[in-house]
C-alpha positions as CSV (number, residue, x, y, z in Angstrom):
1,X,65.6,-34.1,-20.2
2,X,62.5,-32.1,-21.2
3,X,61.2,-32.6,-17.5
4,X,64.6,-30.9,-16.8
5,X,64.0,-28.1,-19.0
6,X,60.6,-27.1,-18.1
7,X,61.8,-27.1,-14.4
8,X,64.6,-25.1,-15.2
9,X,62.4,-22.3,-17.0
10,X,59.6,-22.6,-14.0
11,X,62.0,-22.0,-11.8
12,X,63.6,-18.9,-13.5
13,X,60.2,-17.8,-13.9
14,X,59.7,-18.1,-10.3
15,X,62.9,-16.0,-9.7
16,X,61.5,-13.5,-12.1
17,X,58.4,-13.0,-10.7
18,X,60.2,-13.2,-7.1
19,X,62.4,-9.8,-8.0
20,X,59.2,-8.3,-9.9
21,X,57.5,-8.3,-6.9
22,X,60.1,-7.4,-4.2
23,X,60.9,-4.5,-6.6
24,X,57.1,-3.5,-6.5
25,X,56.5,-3.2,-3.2
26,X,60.3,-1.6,-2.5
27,X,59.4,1.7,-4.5
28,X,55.9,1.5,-3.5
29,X,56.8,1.6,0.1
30,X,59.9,3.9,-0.8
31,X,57.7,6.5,-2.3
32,X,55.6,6.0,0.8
33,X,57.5,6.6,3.2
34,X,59.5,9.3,1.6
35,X,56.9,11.5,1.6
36,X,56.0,10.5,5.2
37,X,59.2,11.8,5.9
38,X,58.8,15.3,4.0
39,X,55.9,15.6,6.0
40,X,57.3,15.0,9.3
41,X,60.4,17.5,8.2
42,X,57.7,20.2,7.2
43,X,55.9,19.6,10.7
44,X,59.5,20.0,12.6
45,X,60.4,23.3,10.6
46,X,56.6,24.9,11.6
47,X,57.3,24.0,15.1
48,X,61.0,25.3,14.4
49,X,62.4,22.3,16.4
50,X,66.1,22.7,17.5
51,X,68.2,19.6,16.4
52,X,68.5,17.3,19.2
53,X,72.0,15.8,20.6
54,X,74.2,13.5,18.6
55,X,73.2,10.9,21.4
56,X,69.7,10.9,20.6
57,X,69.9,11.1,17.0
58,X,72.3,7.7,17.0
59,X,69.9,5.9,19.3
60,X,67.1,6.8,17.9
61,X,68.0,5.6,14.6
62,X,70.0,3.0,15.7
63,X,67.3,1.9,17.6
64,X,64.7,1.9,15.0
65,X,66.8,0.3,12.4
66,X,67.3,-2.6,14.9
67,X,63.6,-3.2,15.6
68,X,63.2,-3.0,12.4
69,X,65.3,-5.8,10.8
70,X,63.9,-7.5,13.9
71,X,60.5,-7.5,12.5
72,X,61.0,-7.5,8.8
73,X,58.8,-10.3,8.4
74,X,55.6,-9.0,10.1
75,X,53.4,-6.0,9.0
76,X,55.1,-4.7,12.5
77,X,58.0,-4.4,10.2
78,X,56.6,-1.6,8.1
79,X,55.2,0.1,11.2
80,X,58.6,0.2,12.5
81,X,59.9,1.3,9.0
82,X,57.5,4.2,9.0
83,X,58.5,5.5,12.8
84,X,62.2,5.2,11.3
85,X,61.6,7.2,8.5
86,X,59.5,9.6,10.6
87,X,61.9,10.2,12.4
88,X,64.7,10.9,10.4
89,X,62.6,13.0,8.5
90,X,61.8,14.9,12.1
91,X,65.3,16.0,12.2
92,X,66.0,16.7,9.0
93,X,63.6,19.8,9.5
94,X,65.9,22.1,11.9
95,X,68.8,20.9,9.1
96,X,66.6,22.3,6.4
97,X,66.0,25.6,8.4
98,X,69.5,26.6,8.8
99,X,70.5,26.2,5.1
100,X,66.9,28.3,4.5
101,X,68.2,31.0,6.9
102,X,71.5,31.0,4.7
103,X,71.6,33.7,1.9
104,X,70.5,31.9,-1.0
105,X,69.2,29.2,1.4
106,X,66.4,28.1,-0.9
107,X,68.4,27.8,-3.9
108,X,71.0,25.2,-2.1
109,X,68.3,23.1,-1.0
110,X,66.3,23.0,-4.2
111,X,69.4,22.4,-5.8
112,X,70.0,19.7,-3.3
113,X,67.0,18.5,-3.6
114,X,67.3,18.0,-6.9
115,X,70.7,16.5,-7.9
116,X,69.5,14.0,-5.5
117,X,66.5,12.7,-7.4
118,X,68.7,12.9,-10.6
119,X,71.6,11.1,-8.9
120,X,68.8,8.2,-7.3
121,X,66.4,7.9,-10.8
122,X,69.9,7.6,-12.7
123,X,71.6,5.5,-10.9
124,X,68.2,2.9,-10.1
125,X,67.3,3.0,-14.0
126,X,70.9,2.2,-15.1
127,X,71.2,-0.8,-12.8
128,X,67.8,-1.8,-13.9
129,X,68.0,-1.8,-17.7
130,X,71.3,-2.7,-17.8
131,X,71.0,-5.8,-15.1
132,X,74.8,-5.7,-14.3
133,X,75.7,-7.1,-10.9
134,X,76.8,-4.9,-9.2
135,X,78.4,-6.9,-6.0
136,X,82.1,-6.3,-6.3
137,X,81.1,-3.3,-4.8
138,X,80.4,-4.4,-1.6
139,X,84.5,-4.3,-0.3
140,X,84.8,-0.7,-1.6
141,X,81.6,0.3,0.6
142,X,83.3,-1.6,3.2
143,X,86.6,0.6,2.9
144,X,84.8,3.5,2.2
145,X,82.5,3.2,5.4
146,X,85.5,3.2,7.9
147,X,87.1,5.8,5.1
148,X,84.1,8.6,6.2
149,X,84.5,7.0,10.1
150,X,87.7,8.1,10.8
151,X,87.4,11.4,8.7
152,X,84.3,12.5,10.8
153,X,86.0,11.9,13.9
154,X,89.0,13.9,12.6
155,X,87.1,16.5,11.7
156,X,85.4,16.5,15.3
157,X,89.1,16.6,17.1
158,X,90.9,18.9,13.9
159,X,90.8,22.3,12.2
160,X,91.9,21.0,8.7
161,X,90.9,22.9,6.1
162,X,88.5,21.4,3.2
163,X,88.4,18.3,5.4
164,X,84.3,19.2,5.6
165,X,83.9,20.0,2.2
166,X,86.2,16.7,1.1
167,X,84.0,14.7,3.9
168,X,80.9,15.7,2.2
169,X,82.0,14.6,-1.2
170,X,82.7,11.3,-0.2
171,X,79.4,10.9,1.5
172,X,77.9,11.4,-1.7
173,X,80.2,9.2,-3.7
174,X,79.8,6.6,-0.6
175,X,75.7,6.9,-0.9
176,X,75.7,6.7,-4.9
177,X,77.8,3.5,-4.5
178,X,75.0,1.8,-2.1
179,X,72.1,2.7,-4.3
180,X,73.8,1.1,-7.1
181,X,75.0,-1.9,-5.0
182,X,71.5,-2.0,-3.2
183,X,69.6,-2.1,-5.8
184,X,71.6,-4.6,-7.8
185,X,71.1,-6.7,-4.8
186,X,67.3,-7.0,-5.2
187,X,67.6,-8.2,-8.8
188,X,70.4,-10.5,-8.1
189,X,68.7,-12.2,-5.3
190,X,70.9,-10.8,-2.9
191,X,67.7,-9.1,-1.2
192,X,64.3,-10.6,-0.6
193,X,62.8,-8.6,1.6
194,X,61.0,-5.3,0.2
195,X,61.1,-3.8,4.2
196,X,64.9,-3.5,4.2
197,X,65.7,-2.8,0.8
198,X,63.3,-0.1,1.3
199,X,65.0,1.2,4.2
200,X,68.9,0.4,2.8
201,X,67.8,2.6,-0.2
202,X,65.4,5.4,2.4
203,X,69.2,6.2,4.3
204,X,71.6,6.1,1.5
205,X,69.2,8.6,-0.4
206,X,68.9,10.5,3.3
207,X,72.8,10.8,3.3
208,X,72.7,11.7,-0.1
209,X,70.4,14.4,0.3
210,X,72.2,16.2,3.0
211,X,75.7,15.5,1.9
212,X,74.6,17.8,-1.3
213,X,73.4,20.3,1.5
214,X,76.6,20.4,3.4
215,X,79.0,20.1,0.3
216,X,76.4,23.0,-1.9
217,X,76.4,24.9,1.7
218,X,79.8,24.8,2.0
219,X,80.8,26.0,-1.3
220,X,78.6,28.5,-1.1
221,X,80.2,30.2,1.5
222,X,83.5,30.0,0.1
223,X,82.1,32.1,-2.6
């Protein structure tokens, strides 16, 4: 019975120290490769890159993300995750210089900029010290996934008004919803490898970021 016990407790300890350091290296290579991608945004604005067709932008991504979870498990992996974020943060430069050529430009993406790290450090230190698992989560970001599909293609085939600004808000809703599930899954055990939490939590707090731009954008024109 105590041989029982003790393996019990080594075994939770294992666990423990499992989720201490997949957490670890997440935010490590999170903070990483977040600023990689601020810098690759700041080289795309000098250059005053145009944003490139839809087409590219999907393979691109799509692309990346696939090698990506293909090599997860070799240092290729964060090579691949770095060249994902890279480019992401590539386009996300002609995006940030429209809203800067908008009057008041600067102030809706500082203000962007930073409901976004409130939203991300809020919602990550909530899940953390409160340890709830979050998992029931994962049918509503199921729903709400094909929700935003079908409204985005709407909105490319129909004028309807506040359909952009409503789209918007549910992106940001939708991205809040996978930080909290995402990172509930790494303390849970539901993810064990730091290279995709890293990037799961890299695009929801991408979408994040540039729902607040389109939905501050957007009411900022109404005014």
């Amino acid at each position: 019975m105590r041989e029982q016990d003790y393996a019990l407790r080594q075994g939770a300890q294992g666990t423990q120290l499992e989720v201490s350091r997949v957490l670890r290296n997440t935010y490590g290579l999170l903070a990483l490769t977040l600023a990689f991608s601020a810098l690759m945004a700041f080289v795309a604005q000098q250059m005053n890159v145009r944003y490139p067709n839809v087409f590219v932008v999907l393979i691109g991504f799509y692309g990346l993300f696939f090698l990506t979870n293909k090599l997860q498990d070799s240092v290729w992996g964060i090579v691949s995750t770095f060249a994902l974020t890279g480019f992401m943060g590539f386009i996300l430069g002609p995006i940030l210089n429209r809203y800067l050529g908008m009057a008041g430009g600067a102030e809706i993406v500082s203000s962007a900029f930073a409901m976004t790290a409130l939203v991300f450090g809020g919602l990550s230190a909530y899940v953390l010290i409160s340890r709830k698992d979050m998992s029931f989560l994962s049918g509503f970001i199921t729903a709400g996934f094909f929700v935003l599909l079908g409204a985005t293609v709407a909105g490319l085939f129909f004028n309807i008004s506040g359909l952009h600004l409503a789209i918007s808000a549910g992106f940001v809703l939708f991205s809040s919803v996978c930080i909290l599930f995402q990172t509930s899954a790494i303390i849970h055990g539901g993810e064990r490898n730091y290279i995709m939490a890293t990037v799961s939590l890299y695009v929801s707090i991408y979408n994040l970021f540039v729902s607040l731009l389109q939905l501050f954008g957007l009411m900022g024109r109404d005014d």
